[in-house]
PyMOL commands that place a pseudoatom at each C-alpha (Angstrom):
pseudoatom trace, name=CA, resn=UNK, resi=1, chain=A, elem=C, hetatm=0, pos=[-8.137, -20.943, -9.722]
pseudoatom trace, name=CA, resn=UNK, resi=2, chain=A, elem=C, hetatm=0, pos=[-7.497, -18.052, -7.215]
pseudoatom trace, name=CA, resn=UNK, resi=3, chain=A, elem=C, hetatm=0, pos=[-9.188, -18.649, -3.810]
pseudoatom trace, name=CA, resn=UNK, resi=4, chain=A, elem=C, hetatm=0, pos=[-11.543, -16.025, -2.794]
pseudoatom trace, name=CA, resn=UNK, resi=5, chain=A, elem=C, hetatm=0, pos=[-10.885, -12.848, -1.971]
pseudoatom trace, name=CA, resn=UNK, resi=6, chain=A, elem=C, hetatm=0, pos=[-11.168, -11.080, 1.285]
pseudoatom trace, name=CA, resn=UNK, resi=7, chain=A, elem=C, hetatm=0, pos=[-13.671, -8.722, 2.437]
pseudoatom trace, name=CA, resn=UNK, resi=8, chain=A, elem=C, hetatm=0, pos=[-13.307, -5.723, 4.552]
pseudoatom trace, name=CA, resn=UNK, resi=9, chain=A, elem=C, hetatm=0, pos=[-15.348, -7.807, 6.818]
pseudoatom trace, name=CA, resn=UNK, resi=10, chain=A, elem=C, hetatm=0, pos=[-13.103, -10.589, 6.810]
pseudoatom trace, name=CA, resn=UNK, resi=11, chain=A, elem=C, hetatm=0, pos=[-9.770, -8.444, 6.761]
pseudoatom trace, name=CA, resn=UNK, resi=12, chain=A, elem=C, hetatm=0, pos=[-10.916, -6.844, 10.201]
pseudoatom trace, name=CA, resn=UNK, resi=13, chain=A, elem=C, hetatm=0, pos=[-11.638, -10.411, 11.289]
pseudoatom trace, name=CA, resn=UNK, resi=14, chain=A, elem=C, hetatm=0, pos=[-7.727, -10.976, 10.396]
pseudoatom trace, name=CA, resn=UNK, resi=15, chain=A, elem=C, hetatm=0, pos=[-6.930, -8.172, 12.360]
pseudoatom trace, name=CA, resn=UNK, resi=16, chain=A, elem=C, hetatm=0, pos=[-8.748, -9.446, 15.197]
pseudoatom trace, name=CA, resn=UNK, resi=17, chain=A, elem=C, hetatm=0, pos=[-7.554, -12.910, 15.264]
pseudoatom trace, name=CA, resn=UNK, resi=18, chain=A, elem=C, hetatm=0, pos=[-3.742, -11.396, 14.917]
pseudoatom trace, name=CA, resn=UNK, resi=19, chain=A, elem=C, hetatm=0, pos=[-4.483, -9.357, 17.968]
pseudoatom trace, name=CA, resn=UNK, resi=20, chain=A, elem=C, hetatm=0, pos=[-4.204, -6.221, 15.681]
pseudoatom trace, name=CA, resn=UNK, resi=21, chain=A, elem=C, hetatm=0, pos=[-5.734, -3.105, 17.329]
pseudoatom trace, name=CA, resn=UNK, resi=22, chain=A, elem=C, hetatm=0, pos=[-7.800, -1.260, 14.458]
pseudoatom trace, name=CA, resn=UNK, resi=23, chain=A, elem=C, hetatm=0, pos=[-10.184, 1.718, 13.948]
pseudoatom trace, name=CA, resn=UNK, resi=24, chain=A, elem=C, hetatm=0, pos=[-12.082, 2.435, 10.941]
pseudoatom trace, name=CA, resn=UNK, resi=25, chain=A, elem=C, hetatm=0, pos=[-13.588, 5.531, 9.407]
pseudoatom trace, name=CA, resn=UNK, resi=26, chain=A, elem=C, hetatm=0, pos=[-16.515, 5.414, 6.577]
pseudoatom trace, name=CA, resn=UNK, resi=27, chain=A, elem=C, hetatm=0, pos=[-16.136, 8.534, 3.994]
pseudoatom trace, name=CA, resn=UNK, resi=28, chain=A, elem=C, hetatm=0, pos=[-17.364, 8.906, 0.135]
pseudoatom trace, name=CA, resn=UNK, resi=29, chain=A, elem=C, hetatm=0, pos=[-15.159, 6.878, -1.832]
pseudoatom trace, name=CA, resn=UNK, resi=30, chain=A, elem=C, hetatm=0, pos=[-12.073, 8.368, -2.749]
pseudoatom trace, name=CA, resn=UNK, resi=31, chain=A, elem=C, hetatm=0, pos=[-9.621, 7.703, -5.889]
pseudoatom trace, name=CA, resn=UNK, resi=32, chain=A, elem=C, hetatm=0, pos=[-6.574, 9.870, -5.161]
pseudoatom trace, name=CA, resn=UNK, resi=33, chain=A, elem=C, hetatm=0, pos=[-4.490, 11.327, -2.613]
pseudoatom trace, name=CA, resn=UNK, resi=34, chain=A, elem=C, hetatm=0, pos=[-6.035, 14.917, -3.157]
pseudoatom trace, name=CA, resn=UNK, resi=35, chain=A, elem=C, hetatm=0, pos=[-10.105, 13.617, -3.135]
pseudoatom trace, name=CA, resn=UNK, resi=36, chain=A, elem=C, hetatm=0, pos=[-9.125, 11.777, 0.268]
pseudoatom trace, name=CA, resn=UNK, resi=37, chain=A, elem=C, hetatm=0, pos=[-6.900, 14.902, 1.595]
pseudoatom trace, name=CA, resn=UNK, resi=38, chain=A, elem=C, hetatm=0, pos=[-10.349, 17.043, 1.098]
pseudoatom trace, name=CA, resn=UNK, resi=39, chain=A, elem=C, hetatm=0, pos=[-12.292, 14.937, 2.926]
pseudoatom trace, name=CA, resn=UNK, resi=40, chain=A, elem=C, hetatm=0, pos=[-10.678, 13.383, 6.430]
pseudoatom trace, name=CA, resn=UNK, resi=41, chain=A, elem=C, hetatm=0, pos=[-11.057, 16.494, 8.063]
pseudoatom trace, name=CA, resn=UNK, resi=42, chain=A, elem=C, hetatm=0, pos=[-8.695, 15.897, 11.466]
pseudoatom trace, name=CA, resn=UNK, resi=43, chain=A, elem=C, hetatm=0, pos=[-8.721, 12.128, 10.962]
pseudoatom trace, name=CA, resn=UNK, resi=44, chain=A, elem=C, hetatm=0, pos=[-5.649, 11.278, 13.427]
pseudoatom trace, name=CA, resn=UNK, resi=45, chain=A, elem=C, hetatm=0, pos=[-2.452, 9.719, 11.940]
pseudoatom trace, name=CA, resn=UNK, resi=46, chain=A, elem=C, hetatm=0, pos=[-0.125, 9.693, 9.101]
pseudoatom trace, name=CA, resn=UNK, resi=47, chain=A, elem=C, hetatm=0, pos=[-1.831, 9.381, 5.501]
pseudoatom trace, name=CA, resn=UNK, resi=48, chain=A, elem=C, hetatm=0, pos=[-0.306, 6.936, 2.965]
pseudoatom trace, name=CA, resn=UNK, resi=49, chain=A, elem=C, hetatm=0, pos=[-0.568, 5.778, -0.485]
pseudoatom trace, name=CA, resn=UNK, resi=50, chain=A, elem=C, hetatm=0, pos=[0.659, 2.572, -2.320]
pseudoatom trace, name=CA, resn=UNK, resi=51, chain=A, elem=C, hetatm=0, pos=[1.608, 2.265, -5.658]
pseudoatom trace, name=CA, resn=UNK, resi=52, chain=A, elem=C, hetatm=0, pos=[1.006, -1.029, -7.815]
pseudoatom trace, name=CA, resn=UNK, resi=53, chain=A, elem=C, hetatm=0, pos=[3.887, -1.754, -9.712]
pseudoatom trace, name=CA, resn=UNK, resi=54, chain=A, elem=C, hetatm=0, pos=[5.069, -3.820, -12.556]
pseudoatom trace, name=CA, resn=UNK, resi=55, chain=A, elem=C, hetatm=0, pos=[9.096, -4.574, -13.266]
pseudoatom trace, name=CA, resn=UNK, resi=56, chain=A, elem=C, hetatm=0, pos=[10.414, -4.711, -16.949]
pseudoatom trace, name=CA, resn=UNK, resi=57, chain=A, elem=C, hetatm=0, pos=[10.863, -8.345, -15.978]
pseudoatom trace, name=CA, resn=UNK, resi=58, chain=A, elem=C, hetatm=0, pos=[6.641, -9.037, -15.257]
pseudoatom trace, name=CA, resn=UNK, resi=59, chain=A, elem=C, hetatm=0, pos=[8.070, -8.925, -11.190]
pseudoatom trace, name=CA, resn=UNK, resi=60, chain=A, elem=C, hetatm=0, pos=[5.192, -6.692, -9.076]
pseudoatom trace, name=CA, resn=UNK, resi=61, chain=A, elem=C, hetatm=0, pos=[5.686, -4.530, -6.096]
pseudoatom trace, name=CA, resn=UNK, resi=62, chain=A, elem=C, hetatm=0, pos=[3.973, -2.576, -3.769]
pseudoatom trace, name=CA, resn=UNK, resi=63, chain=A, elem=C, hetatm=0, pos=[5.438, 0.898, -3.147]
pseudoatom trace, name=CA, resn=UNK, resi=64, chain=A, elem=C, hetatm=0, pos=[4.119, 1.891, 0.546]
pseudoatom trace, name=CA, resn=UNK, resi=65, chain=A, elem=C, hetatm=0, pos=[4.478, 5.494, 0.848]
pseudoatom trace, name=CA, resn=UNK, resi=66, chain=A, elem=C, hetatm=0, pos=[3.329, 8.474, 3.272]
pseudoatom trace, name=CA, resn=UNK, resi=67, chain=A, elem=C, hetatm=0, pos=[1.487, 10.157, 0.564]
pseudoatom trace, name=CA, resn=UNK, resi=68, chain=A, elem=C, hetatm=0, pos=[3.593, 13.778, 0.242]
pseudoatom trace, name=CA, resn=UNK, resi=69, chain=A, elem=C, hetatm=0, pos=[6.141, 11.276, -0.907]
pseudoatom trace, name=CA, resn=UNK, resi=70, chain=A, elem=C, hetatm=0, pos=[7.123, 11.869, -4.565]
pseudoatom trace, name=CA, resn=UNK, resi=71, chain=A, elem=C, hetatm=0, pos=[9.160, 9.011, -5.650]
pseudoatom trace, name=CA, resn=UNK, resi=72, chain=A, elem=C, hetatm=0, pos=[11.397, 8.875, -8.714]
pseudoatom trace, name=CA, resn=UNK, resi=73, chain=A, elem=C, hetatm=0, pos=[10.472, 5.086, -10.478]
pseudoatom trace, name=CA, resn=UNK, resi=74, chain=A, elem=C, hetatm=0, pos=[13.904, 4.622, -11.777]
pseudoatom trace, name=CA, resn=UNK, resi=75, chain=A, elem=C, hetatm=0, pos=[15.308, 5.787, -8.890]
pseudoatom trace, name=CA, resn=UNK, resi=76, chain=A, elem=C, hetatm=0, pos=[13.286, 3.139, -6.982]
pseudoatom trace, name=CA, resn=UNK, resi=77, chain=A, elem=C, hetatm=0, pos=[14.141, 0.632, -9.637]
pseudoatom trace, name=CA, resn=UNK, resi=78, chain=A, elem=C, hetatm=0, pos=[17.698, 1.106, -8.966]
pseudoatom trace, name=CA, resn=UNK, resi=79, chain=A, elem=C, hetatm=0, pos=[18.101, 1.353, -5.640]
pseudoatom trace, name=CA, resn=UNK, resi=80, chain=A, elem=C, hetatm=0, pos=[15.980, -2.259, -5.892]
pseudoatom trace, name=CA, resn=UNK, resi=81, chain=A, elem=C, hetatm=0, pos=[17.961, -3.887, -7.641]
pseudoatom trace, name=CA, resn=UNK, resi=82, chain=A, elem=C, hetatm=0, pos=[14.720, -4.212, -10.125]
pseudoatom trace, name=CA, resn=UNK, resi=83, chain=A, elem=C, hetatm=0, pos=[14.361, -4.156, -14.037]
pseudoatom trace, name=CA, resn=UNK, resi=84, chain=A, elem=C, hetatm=0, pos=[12.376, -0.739, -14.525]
pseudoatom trace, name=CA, resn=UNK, resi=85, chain=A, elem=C, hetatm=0, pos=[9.437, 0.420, -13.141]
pseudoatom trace, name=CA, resn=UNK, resi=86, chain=A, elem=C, hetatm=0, pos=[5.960, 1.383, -14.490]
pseudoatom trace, name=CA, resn=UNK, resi=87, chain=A, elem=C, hetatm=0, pos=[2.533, 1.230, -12.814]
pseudoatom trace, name=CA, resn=UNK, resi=88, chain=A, elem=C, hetatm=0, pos=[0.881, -1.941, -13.285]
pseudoatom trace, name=CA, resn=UNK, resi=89, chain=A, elem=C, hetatm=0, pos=[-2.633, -2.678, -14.860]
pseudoatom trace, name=CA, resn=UNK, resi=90, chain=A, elem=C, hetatm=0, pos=[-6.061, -2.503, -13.357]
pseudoatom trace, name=CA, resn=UNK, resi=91, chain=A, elem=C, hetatm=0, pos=[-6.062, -6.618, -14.193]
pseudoatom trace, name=CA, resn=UNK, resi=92, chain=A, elem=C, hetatm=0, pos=[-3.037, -7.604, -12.643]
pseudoatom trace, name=CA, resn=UNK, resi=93, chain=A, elem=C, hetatm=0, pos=[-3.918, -5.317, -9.896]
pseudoatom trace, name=CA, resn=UNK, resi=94, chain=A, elem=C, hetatm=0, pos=[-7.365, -7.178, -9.199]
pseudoatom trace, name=CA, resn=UNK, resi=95, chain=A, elem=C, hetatm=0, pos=[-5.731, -10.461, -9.910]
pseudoatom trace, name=CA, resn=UNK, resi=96, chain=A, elem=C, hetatm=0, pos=[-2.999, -10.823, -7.822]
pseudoatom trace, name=CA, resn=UNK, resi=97, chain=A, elem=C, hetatm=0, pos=[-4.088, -8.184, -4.909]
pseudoatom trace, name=CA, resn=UNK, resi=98, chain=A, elem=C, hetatm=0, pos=[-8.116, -8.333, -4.786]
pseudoatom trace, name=CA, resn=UNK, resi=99, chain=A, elem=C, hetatm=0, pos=[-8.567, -4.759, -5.152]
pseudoatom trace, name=CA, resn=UNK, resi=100, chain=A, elem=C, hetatm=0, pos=[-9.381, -1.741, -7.784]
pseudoatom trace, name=CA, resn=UNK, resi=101, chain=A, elem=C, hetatm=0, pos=[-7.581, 1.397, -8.493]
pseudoatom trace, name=CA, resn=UNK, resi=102, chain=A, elem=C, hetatm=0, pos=[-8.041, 3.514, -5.871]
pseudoatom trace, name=CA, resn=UNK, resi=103, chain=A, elem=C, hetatm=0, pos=[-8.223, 0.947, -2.907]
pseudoatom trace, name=CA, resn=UNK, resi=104, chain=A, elem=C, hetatm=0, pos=[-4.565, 0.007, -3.340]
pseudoatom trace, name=CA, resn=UNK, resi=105, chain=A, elem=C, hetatm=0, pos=[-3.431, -0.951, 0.166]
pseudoatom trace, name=CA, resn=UNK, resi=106, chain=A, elem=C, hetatm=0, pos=[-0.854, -3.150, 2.176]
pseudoatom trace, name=CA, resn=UNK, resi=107, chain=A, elem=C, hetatm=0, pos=[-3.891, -5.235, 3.894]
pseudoatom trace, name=CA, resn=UNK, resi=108, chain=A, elem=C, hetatm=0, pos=[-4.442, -6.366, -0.004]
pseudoatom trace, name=CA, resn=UNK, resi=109, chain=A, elem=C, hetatm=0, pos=[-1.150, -8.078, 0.083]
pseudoatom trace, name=CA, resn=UNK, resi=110, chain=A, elem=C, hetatm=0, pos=[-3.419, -10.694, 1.930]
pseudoatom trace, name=CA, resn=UNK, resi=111, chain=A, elem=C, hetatm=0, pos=[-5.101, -11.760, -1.148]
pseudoatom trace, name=CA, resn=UNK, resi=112, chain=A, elem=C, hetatm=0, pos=[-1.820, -12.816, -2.340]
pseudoatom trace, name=CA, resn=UNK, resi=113, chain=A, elem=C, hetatm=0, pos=[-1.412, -15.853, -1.197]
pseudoatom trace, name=CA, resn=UNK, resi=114, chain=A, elem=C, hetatm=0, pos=[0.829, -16.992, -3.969]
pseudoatom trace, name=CA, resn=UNK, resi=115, chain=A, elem=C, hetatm=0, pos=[3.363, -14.085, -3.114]
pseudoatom trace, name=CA, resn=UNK, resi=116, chain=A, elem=C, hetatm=0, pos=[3.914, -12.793, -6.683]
pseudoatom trace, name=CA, resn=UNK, resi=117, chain=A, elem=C, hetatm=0, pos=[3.872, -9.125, -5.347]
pseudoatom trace, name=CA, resn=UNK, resi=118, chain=A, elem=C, hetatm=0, pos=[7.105, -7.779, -3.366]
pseudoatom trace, name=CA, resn=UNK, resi=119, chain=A, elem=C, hetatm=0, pos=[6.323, -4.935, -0.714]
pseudoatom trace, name=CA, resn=UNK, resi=120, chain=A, elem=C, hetatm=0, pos=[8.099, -2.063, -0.388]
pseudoatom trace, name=CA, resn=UNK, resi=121, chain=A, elem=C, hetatm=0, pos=[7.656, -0.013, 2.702]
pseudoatom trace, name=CA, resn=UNK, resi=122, chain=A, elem=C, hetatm=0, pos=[9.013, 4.011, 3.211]
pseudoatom trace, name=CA, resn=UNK, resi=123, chain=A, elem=C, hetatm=0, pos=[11.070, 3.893, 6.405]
pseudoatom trace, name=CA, resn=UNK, resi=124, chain=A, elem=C, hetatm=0, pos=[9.749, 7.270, 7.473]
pseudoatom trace, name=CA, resn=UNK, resi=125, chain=A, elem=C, hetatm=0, pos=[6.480, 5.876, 7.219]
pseudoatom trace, name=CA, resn=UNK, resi=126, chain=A, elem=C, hetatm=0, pos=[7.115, 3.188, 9.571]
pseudoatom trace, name=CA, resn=UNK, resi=127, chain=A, elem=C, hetatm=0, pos=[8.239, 6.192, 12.414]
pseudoatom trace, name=CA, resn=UNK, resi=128, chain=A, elem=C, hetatm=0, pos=[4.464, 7.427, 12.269]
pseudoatom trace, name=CA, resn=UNK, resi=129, chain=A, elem=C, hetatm=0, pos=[1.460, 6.286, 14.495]
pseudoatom trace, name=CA, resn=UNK, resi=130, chain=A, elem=C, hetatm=0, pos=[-1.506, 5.275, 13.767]
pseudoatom trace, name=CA, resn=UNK, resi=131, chain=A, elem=C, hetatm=0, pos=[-1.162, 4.636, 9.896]
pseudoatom trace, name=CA, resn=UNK, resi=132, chain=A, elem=C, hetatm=0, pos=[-4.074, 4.955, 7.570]
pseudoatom trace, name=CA, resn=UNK, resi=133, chain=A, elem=C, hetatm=0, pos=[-5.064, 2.993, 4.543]
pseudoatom trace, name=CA, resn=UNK, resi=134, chain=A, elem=C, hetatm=0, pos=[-7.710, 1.909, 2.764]
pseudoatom trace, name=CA, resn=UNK, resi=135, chain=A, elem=C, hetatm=0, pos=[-9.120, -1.549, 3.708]
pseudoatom trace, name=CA, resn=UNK, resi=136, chain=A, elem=C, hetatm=0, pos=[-9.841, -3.121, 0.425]
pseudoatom trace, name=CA, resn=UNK, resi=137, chain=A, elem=C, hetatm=0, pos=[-12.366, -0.518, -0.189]
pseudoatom trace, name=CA, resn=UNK, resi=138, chain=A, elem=C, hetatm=0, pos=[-11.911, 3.162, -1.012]
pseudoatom trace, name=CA, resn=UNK, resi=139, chain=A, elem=C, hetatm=0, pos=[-14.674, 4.571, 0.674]
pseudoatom trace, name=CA, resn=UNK, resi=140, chain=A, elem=C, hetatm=0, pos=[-13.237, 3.959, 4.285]
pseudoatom trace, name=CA, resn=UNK, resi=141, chain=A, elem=C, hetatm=0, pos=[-10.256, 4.385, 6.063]
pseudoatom trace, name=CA, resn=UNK, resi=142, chain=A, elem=C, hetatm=0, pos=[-8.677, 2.341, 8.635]
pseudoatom trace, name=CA, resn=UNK, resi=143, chain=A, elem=C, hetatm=0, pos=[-5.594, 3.089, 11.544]
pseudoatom trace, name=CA, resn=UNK, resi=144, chain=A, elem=C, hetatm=0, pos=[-3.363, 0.889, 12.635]
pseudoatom trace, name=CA, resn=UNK, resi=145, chain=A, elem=C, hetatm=0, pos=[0.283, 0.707, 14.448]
pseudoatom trace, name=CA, resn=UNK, resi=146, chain=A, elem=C, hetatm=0, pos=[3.783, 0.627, 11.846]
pseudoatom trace, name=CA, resn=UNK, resi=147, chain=A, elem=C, hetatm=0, pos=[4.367, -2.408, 14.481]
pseudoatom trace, name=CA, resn=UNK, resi=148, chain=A, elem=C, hetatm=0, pos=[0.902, -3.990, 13.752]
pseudoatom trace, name=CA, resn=UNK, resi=149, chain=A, elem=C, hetatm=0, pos=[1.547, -3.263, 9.747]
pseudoatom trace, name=CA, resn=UNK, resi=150, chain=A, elem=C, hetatm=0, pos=[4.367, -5.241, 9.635]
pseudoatom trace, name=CA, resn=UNK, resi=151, chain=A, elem=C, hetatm=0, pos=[2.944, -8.266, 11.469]
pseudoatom trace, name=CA, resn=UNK, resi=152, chain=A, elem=C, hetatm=0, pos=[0.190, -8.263, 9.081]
pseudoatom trace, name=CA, resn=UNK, resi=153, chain=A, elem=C, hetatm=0, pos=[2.832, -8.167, 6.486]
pseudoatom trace, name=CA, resn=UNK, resi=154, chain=A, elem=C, hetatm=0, pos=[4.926, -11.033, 7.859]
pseudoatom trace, name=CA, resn=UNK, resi=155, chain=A, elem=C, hetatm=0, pos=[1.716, -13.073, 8.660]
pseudoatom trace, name=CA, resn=UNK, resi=156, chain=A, elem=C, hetatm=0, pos=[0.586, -12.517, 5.149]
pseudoatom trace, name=CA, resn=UNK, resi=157, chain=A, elem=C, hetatm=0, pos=[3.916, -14.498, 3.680]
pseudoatom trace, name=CA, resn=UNK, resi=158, chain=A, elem=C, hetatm=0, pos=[5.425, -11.708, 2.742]
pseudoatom trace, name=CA, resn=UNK, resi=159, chain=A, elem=C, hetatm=0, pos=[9.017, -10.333, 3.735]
pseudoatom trace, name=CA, resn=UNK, resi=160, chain=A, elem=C, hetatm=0, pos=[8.399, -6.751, 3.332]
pseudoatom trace, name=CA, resn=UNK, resi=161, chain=A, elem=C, hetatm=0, pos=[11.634, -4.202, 2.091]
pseudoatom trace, name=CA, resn=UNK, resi=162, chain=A, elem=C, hetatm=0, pos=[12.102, -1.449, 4.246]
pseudoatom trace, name=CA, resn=UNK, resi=163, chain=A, elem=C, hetatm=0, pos=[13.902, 1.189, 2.621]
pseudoatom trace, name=CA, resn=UNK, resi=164, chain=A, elem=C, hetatm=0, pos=[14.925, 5.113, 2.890]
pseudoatom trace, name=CA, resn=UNK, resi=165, chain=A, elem=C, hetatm=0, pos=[13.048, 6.975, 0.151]
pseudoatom trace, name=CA, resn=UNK, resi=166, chain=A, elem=C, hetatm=0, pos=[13.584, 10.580, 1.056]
pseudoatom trace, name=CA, resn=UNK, resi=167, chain=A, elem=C, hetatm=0, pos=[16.887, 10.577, -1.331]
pseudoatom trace, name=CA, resn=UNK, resi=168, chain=A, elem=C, hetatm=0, pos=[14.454, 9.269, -4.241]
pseudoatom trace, name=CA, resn=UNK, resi=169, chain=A, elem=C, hetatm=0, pos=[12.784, 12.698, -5.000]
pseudoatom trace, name=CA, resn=UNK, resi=170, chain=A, elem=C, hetatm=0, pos=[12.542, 13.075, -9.156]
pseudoatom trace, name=CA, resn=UNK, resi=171, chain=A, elem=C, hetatm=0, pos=[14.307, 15.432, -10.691]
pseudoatom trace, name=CA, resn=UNK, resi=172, chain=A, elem=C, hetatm=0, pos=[12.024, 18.846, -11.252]
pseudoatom trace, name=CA, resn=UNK, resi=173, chain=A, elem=C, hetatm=0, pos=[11.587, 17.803, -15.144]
pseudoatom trace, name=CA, resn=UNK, resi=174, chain=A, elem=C, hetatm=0, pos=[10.726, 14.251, -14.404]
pseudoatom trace, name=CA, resn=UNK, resi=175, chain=A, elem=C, hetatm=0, pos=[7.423, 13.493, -13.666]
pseudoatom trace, name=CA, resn=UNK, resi=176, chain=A, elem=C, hetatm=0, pos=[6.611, 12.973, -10.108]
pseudoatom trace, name=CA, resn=UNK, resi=177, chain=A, elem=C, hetatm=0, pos=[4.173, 9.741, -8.552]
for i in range(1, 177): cmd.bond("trace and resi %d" % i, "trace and resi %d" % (i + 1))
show_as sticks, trace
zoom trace
């Protein structure tokens, strides 16, 4: 059986203990990038999405994006050296990360504590400061340092990809993420 998983209390309580400098903002839940683009306002800080993924393989990533990114899958896949992509299941996503569509964030990959999911994190992304994501919970948004990120990462278990995703645009007939 899965241990428990973490709250947004206890995630901040991570933070803390880690040394992690963190600010939060409460909002109305949000689901996608374009509900959560309407409603920060002048909230400081690059914006970011992750997307949940599932190889042809059963393998599961997390895609860590700034959100304008558009990423082509296969183009991912490949450059991954990764059976094909497609976006995994509300389940698997509650399973093996602790969260529900439309909270999908790096600070879940702290539920994971049997490492089944692979990051993947946009190296423009990391060149921003603060970072925002969602912490566990869609209806607030939290800031923290690329540097702070990938401790959290690294203290989580996880050895985190960093890769260039700026030449992974799709094609314009190819549907974009």
């Amino acid at each position: 059986m899965p241990p428990p998983l973490m709250t947004p209390e206890e995630l901040f309580a991570r933070f803390d203990a880690l040394g992690i400098a963190h600010r939060t903002y409460s909002h109305p839940p949000v689901f996608t990038v374009a509900e959560a683009t309407a409603l920060r306002g002048s909230l400081p800080g690059a914006h970011c999405k992750s997307l949940f993924l599932k190889n042809k393989k059963g393998g599961f990533w997390l895609a860590v994006m700034l959100e304008e990114r558009r990423t082509d899958l296969k183009k991912l896949a490949a450059r991954l050296t990764a059976p094909r992509f497609s976006f995994g299941g509300a389940d698997d996503l509650h399973r093996l990360l602790g969260v529900r569509p439309g909270s999908v964030t790096p600070f879940a990959l702290l539920n994971d504590v049997r490492h089944l999911v692979t990051p993947v994190l946009d190296a423009a992304m990391l060149e921003q400061d603060p970072l925002n994501y969602h912490p566990l919970v869609n209806d607030r948004t939290t800031a923290i340092s690329a540097a702070d990120l990938l401790r959290l990462i690294e203290a989580s278990g996880h050895v985190p990809r960093v890769i260039d995703l700026a030449d992974l645009r799709p094609a314009p007939d190819i549907p974009e993420s």
